[in-house]
Backbone bond lengths (Angstrom), bond angles and torsions (degrees), N, CA, C in turn:
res aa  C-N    CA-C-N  psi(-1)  N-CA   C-N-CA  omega(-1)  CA-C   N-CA-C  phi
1 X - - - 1.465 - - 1.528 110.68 -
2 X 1.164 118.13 -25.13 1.919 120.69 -161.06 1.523 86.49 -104.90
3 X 1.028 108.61 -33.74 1.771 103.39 159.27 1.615 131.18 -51.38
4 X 1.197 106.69 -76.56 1.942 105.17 140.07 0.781 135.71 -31.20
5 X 1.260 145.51 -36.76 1.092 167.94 -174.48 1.821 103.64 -79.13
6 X 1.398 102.20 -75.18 1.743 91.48 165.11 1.700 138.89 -50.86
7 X 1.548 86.80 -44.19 1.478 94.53 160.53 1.585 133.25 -74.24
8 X 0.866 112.69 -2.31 1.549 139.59 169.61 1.636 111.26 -70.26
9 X 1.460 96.73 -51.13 1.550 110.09 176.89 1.327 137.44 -100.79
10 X 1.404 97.98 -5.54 1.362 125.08 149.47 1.447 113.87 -45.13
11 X 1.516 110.54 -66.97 1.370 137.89 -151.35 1.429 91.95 -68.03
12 X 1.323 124.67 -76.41 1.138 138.94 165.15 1.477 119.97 -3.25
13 X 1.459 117.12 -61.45 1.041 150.21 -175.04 1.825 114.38 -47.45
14 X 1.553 92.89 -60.69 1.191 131.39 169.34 1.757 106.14 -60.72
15 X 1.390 106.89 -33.86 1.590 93.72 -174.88 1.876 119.86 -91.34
16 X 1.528 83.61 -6.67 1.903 106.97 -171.81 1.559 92.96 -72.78
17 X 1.537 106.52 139.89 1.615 92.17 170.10 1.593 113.17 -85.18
18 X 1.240 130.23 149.47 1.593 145.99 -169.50 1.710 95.57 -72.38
19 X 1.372 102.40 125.73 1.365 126.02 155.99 1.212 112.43 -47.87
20 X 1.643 143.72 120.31 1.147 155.23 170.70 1.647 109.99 -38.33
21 X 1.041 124.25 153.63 1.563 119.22 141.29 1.545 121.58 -96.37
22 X 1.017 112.18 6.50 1.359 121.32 -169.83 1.625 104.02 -127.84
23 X 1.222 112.58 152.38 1.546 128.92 150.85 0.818 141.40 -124.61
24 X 1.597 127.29 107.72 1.666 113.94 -140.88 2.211 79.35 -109.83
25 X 1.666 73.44 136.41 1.836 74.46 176.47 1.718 100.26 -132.85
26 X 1.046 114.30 130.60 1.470 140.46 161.22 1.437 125.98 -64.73
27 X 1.940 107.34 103.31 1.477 95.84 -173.04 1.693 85.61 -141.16
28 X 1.708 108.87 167.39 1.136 102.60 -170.94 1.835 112.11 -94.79
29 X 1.729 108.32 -8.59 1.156 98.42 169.49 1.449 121.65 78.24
30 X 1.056 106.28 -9.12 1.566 126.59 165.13 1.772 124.43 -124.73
31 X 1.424 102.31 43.71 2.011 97.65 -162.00 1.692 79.57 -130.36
32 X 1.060 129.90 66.09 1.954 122.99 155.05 1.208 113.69 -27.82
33 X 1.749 136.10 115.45 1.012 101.67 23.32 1.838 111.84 -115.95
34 X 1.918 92.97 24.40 1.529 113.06 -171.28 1.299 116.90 -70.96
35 X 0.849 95.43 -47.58 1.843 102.95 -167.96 1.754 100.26 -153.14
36 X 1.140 111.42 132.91 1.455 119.66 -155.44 1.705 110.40 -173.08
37 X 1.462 113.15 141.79 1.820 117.85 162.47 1.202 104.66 -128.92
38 X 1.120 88.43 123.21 1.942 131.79 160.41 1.439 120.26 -124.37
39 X 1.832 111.83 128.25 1.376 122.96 -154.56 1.617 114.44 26.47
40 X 1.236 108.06 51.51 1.603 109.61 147.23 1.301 104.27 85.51
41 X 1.999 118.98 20.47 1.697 109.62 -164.64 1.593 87.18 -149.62
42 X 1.144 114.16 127.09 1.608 136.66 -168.12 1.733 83.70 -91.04
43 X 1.365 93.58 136.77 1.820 111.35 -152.68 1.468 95.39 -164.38
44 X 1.557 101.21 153.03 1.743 108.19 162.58 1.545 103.95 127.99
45 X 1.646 112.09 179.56 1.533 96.16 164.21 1.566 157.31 -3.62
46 X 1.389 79.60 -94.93 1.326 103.74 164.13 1.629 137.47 -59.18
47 X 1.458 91.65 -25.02 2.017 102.49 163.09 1.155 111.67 -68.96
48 X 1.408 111.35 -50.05 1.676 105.68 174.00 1.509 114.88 -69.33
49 X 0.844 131.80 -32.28 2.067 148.96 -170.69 1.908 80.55 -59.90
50 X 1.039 110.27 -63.16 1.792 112.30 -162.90 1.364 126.02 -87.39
51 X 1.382 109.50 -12.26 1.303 132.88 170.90 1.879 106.23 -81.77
52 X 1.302 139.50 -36.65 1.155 166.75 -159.82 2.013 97.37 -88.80
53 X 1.501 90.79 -73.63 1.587 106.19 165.39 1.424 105.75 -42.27
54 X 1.481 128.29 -74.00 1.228 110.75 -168.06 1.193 125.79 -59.42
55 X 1.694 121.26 -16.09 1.703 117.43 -152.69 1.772 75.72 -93.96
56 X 1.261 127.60 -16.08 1.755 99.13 -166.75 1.860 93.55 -89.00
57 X 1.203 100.70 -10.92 1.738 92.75 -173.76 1.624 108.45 -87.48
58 X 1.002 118.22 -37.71 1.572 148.95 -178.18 0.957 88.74 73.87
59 X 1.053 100.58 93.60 1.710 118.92 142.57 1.667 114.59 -157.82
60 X 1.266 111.56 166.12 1.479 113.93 174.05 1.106 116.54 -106.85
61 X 1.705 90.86 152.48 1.606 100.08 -162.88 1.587 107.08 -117.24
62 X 1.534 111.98 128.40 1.639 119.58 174.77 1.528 112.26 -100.33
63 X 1.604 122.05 122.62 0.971 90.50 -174.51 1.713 81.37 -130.96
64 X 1.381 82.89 151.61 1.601 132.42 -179.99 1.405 142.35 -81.19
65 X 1.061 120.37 93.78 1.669 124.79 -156.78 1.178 112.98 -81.54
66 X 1.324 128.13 132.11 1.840 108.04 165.40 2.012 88.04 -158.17
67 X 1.258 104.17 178.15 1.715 118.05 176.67 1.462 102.39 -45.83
68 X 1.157 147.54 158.15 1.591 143.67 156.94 1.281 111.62 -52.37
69 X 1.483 119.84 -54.34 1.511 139.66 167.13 1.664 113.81 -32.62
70 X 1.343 100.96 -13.12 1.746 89.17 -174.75 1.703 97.30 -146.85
71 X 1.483 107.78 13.25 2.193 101.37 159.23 1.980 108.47 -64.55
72 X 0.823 118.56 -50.37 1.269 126.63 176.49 1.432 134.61 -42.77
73 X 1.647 99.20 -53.80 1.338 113.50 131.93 1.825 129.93 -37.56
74 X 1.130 110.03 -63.80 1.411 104.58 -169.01 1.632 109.72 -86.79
75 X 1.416 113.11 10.29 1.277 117.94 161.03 1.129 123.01 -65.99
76 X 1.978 104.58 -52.48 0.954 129.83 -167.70 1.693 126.56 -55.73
77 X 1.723 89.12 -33.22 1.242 115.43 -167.27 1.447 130.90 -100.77
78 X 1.776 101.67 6.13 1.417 131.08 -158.56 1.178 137.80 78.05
79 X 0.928 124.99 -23.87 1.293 140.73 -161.31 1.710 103.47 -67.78
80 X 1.103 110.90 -25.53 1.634 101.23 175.47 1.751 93.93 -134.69
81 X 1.507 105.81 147.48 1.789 103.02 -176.89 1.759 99.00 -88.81
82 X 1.751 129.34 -5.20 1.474 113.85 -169.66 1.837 77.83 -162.70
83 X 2.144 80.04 162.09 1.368 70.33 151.00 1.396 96.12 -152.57
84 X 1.728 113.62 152.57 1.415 122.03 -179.49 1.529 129.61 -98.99
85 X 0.941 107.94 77.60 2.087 102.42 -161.67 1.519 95.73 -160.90
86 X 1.263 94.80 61.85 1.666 118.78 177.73 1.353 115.16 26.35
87 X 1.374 113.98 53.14 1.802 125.71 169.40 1.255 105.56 -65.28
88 X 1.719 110.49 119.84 1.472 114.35 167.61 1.525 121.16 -110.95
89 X 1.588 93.88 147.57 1.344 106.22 -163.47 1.496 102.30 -56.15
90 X 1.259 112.78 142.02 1.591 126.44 179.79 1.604 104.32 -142.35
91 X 1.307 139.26 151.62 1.462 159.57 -170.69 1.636 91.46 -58.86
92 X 1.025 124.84 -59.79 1.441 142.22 -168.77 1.333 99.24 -76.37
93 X 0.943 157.59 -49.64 1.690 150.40 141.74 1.365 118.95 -43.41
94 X 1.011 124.02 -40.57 1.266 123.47 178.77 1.888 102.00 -79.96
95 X 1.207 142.54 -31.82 1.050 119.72 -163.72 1.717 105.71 -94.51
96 X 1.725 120.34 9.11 1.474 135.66 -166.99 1.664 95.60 -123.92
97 X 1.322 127.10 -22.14 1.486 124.70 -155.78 1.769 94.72 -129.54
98 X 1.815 102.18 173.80 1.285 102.65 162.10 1.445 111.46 -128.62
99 X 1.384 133.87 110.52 1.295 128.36 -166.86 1.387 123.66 -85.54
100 X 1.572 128.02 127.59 1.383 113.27 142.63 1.514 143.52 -22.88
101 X 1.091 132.67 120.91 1.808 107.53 171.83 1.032 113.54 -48.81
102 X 1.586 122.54 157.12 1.418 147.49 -149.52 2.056 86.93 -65.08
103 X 1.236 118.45 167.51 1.627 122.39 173.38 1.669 91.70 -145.11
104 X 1.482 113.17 -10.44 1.704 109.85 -174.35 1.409 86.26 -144.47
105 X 1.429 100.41 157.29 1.601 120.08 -176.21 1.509 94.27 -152.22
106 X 1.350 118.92 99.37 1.932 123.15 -176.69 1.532 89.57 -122.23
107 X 1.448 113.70 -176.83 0.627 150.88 129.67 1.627 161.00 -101.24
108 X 1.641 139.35 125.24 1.185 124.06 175.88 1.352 124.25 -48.49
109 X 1.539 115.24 132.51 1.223 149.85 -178.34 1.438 128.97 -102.50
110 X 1.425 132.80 123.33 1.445 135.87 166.81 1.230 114.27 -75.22
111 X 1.495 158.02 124.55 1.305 155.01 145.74 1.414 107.27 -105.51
112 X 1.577 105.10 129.31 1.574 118.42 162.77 1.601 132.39 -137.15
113 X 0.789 139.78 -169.99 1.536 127.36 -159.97 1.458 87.17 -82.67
114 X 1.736 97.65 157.20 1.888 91.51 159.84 0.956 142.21 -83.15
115 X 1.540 105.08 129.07 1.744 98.36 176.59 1.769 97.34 132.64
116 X 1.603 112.28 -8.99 1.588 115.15 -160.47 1.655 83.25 -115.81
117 X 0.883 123.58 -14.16 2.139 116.10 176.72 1.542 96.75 -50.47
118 X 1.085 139.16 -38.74 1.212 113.31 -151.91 1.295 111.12 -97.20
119 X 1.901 105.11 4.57 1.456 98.55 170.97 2.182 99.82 -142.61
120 X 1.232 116.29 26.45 1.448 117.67 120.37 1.585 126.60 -134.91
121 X 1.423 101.64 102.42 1.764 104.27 -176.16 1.422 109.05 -82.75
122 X 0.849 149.80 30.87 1.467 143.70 161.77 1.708 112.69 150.59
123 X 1.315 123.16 -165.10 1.535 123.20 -143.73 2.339 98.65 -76.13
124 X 1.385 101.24 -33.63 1.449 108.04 174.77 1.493 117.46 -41.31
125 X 1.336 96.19 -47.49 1.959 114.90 -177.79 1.982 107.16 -73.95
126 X 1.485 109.41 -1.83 1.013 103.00 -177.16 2.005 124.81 -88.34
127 X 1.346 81.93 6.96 1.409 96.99 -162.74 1.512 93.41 -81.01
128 X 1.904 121.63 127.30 1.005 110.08 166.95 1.516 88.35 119.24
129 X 1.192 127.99 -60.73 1.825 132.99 -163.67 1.632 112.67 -92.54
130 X 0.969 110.98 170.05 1.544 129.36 -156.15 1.452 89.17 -99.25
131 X 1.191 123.88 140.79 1.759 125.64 -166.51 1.518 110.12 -132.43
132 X 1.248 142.95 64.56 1.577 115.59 -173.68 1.595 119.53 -65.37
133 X 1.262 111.27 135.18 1.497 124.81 141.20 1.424 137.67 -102.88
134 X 1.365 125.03 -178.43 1.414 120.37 161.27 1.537 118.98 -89.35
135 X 1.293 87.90 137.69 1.907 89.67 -169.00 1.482 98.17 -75.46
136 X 1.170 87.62 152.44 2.171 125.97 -177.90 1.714 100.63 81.26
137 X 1.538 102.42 -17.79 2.013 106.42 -161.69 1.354 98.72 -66.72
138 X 1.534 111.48 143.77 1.645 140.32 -164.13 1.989 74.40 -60.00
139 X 1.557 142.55 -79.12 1.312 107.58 -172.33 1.602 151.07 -17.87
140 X 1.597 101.33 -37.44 1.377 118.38 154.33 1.713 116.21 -45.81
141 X 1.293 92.64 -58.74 1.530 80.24 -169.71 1.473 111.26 -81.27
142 X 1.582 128.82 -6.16 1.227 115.96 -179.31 1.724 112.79 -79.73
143 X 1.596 96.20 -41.41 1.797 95.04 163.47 1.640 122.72 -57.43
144 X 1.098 120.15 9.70 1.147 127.17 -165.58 1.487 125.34 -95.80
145 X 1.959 76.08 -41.59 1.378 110.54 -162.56 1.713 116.44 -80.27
146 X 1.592 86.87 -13.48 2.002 92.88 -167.24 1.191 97.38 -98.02
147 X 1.611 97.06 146.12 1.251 126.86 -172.51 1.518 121.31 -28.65
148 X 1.152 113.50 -34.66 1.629 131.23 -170.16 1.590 112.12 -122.59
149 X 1.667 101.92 34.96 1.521 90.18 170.90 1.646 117.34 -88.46
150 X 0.888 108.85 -20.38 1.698 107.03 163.21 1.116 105.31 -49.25
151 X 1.097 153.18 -7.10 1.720 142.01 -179.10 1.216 94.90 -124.14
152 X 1.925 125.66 23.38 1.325 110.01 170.08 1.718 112.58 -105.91
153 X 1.081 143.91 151.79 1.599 130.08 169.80 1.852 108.34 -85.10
154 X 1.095 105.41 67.34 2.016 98.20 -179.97 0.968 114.66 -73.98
155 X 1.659 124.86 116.21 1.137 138.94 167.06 1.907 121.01 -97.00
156 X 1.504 99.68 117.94 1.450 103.97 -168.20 1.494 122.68 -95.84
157 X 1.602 130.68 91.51 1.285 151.04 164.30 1.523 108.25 -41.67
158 X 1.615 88.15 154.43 1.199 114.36 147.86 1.496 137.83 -102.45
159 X 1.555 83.39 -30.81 1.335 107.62 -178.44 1.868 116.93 -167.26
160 X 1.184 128.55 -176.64 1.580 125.08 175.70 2.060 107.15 69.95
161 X 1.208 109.59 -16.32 1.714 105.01 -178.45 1.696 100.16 -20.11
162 X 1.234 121.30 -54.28 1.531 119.36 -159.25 1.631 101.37 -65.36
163 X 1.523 106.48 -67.83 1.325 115.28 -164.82 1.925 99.79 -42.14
164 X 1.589 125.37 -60.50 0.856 119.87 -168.51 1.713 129.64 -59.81
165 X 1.644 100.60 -6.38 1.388 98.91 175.57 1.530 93.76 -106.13
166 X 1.226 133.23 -54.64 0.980 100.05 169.31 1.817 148.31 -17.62
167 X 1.377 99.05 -39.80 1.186 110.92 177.86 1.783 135.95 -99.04
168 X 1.412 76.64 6.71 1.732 108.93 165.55 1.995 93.75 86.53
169 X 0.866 116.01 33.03 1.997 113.52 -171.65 1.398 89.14 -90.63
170 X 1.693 132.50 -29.56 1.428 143.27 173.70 1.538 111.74 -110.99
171 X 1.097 102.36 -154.84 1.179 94.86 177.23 1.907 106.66 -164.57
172 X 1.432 113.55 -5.71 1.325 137.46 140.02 1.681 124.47 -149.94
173 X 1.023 88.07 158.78 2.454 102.51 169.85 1.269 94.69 -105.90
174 X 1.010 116.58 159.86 1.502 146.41 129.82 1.315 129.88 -113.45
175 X 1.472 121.60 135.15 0.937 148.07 -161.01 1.293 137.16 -139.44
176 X 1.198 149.23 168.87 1.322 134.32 131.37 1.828 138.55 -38.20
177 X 0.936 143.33 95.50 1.313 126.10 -170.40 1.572 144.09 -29.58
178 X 1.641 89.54 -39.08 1.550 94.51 172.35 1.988 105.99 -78.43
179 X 1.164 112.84 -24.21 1.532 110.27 -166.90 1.743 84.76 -78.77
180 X 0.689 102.46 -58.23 1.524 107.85 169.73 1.622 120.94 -12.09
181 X 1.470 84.32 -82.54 1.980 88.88 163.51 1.521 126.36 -38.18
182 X 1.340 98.07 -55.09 1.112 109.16 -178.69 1.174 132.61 -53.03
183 X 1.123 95.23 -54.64 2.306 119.70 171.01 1.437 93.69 -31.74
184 X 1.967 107.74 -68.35 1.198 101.53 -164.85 1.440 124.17 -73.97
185 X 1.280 125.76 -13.11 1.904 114.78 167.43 1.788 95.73 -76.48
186 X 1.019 132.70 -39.00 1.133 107.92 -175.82 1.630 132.06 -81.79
187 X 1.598 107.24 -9.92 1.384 105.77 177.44 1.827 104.63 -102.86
188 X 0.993 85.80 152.20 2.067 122.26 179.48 1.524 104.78 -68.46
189 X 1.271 99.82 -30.19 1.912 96.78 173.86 1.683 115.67 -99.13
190 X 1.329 105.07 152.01 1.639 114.81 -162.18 1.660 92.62 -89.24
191 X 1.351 80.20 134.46 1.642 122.10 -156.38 1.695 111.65 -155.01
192 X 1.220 100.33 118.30 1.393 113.62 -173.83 1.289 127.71 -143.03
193 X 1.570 134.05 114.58 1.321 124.12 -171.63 1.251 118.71 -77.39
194 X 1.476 116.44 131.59 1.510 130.99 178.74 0.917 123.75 -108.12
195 X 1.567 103.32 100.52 2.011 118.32 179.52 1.319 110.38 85.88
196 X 1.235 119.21 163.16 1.463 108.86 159.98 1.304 152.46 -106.02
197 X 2.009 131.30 -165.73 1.728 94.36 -145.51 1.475 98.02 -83.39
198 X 1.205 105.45 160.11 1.364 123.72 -155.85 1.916 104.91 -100.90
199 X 1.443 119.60 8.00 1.243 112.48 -162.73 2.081 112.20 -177.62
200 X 1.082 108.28 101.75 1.526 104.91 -170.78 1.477 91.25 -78.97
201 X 1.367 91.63 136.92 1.970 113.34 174.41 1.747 83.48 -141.20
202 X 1.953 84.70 141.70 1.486 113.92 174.89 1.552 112.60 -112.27
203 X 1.205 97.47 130.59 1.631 89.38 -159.99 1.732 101.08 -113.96
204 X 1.345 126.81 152.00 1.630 123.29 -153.83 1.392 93.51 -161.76
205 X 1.655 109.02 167.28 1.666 118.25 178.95 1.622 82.07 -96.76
206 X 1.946 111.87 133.99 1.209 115.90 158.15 2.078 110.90 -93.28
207 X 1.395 94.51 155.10 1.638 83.78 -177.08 2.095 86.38 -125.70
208 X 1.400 124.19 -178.60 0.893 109.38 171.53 1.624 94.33 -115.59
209 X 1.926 99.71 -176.40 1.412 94.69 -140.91 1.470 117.21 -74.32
210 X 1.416 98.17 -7.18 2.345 114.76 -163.18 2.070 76.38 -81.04
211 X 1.493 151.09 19.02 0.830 132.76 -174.43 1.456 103.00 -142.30
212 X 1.232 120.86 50.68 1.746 112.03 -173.41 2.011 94.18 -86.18
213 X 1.310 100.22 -42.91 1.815 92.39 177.68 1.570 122.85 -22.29
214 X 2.194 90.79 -61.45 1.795 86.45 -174.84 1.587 97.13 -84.38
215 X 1.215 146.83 -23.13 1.615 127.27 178.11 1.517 92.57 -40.61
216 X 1.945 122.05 -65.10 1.383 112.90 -172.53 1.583 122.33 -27.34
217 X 1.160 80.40 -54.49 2.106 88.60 -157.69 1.993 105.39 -64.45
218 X 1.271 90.57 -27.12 2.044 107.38 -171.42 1.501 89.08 -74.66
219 X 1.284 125.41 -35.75 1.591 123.98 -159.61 1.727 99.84 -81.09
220 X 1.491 99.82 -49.37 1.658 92.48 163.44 1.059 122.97 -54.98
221 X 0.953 118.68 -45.63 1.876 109.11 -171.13 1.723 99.34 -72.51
222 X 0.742 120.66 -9.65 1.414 122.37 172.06 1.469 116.52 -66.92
223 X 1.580 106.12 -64.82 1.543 119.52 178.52 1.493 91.18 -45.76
224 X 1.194 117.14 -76.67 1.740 117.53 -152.81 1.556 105.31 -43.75
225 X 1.510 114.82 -54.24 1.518 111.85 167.36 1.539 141.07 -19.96
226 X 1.611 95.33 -45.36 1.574 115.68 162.69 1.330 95.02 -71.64
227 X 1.064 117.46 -71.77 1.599 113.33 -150.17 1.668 120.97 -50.27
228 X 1.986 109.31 -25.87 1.275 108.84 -176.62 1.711 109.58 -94.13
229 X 1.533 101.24 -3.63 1.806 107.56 -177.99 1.660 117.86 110.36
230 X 1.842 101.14 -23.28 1.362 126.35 -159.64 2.065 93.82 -47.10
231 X 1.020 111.71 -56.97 1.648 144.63 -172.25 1.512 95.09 -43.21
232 X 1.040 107.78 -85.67 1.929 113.68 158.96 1.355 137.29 -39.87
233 X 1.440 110.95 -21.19 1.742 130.51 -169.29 1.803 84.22 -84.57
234 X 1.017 107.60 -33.44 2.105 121.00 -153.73 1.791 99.98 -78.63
235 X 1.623 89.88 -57.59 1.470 99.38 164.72 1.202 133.33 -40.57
236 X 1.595 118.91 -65.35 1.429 135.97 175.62 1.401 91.37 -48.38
237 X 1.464 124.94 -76.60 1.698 121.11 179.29 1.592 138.19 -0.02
238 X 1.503 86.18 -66.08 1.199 116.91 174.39 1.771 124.11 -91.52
239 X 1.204 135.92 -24.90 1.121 153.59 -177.41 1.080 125.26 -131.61
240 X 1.079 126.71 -7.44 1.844 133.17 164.93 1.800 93.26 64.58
241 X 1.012 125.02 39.42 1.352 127.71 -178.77 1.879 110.17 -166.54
242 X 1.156 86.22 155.58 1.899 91.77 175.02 1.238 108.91 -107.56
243 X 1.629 137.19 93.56 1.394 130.40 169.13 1.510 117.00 -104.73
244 X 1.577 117.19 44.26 1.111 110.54 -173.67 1.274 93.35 -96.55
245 X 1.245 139.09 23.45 1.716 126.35 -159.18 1.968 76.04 -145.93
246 X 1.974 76.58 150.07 1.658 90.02 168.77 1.274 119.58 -71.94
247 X 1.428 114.65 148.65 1.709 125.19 -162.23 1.441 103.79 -52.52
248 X 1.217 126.00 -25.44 1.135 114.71 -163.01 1.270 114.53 -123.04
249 X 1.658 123.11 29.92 1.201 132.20 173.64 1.888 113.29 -93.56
């Protein structure tokens, strides 16, 4: 019987699929102040957020660059087990994906050249003007989503949103708020936020569904993160602010 019994669990064993040593995570490498390269070394948020994650799981983490427009895709398709570039949970993601709890809680943001805030203060004033976002990004679909986006002009990037409003080619971005801030102390072109964000989005690592095991183990190391400050220490770092907590806590 203890013979069967081993071989039983042997078999078993053999039929479970093997836990990775690796974690390949998908970021676009272009989202300041999340995921980003400077002198030739992929840096920001989210490098540290997954780098942190992996050392409590032990395992190593590869992470993987491609357009934003196509992480989702290569989620889908295996090629990456997560992806980190502040994906927020949405009804339609959530009923295809399996998410982490939220680790960021931002909000959507208006940016326009300076000097034009005082005559578009937030998403109402947008009716009528040319708007860039990043294409496939949860902003897309929130301009999408309001009542009066047919009277909006949305233009969908890859990249340049700032430079081009800046230079009047738009006439607002949308964004995240904190990237938002940020964009603007760090860019040379006049840039100014107009009104405030208009919409809390929770943003989480999605895994797909043949992978709820490692979502488990990623979701723990998550909790503990909050719980030891580590999560917030990363934040402040990177954002001179703590948005790992809901806006309204």
């Amino acid at each position: 019987m203890l013979k069967a019994l081993t071989l039983a669990t042997a078999l078993g064993a053999l039929a479970a699929p093997a836990m990775a040593d690796t974690l390949r995570v998908g970021m676009s490498g272009g989202y300041f102040p999340f995921t980003f390269t400077r002198d030739d070394t992929l840096q920001g948020f989210e490098v540290d957020f997954l780098n942190e994650v992996g050392a409590r799981l032990g395992m190593d983490v590869s992470f993987v660059t491609m357009s934003f427009s196509g992480l989702i895709g290569a989620l889908d398709a295996g090629r990456i087990d997560t992806v980190a570039n502040q994906i927020t949970i949405t009804p339609e993601r959530e009923a295809k994906f399996l998410f982490t709890q939220p680790y960021v809680y931002d909000g959507a943001q208006v940016v326009v050249r300076s000097g034009n805030e005082d005559e578009i203060t937030g998403p109402e004033s947008l009716k009528g003007r040319s708007v860039a976002v990043s294409l496939g990004s949860n902003f897309e679909q929130l301009l999408r989503a309001l009542p009066y986006a047919d009277e909006i002009d949305i233009r969908t990037y890859e990249s340049n949103i700032e430079q081009d409003t800046a230079l009047g080619r738009v006439d607002a971005f949308v964004m995240d708020r904190v990237s938002s801030a940020q964009v603007i102390a760090e860019s040379p072109l006049p840039l100014a936020l107009a009104g405030q964000p208009f919409s809390e989005i929770r943003n989480a690592l999605p895994f797909r569904q043949d992978a709820e095991a490692l979502r488990d183990r990623v979701d723990e190391a998550i909790t503990a993160m909050k719980a030891d400050g580590t999560l917030s220490a990363i934040s402040e770092k990177w954002l001179d602010a703590d948005v790992t907590q809901p806006l309204d806590d």
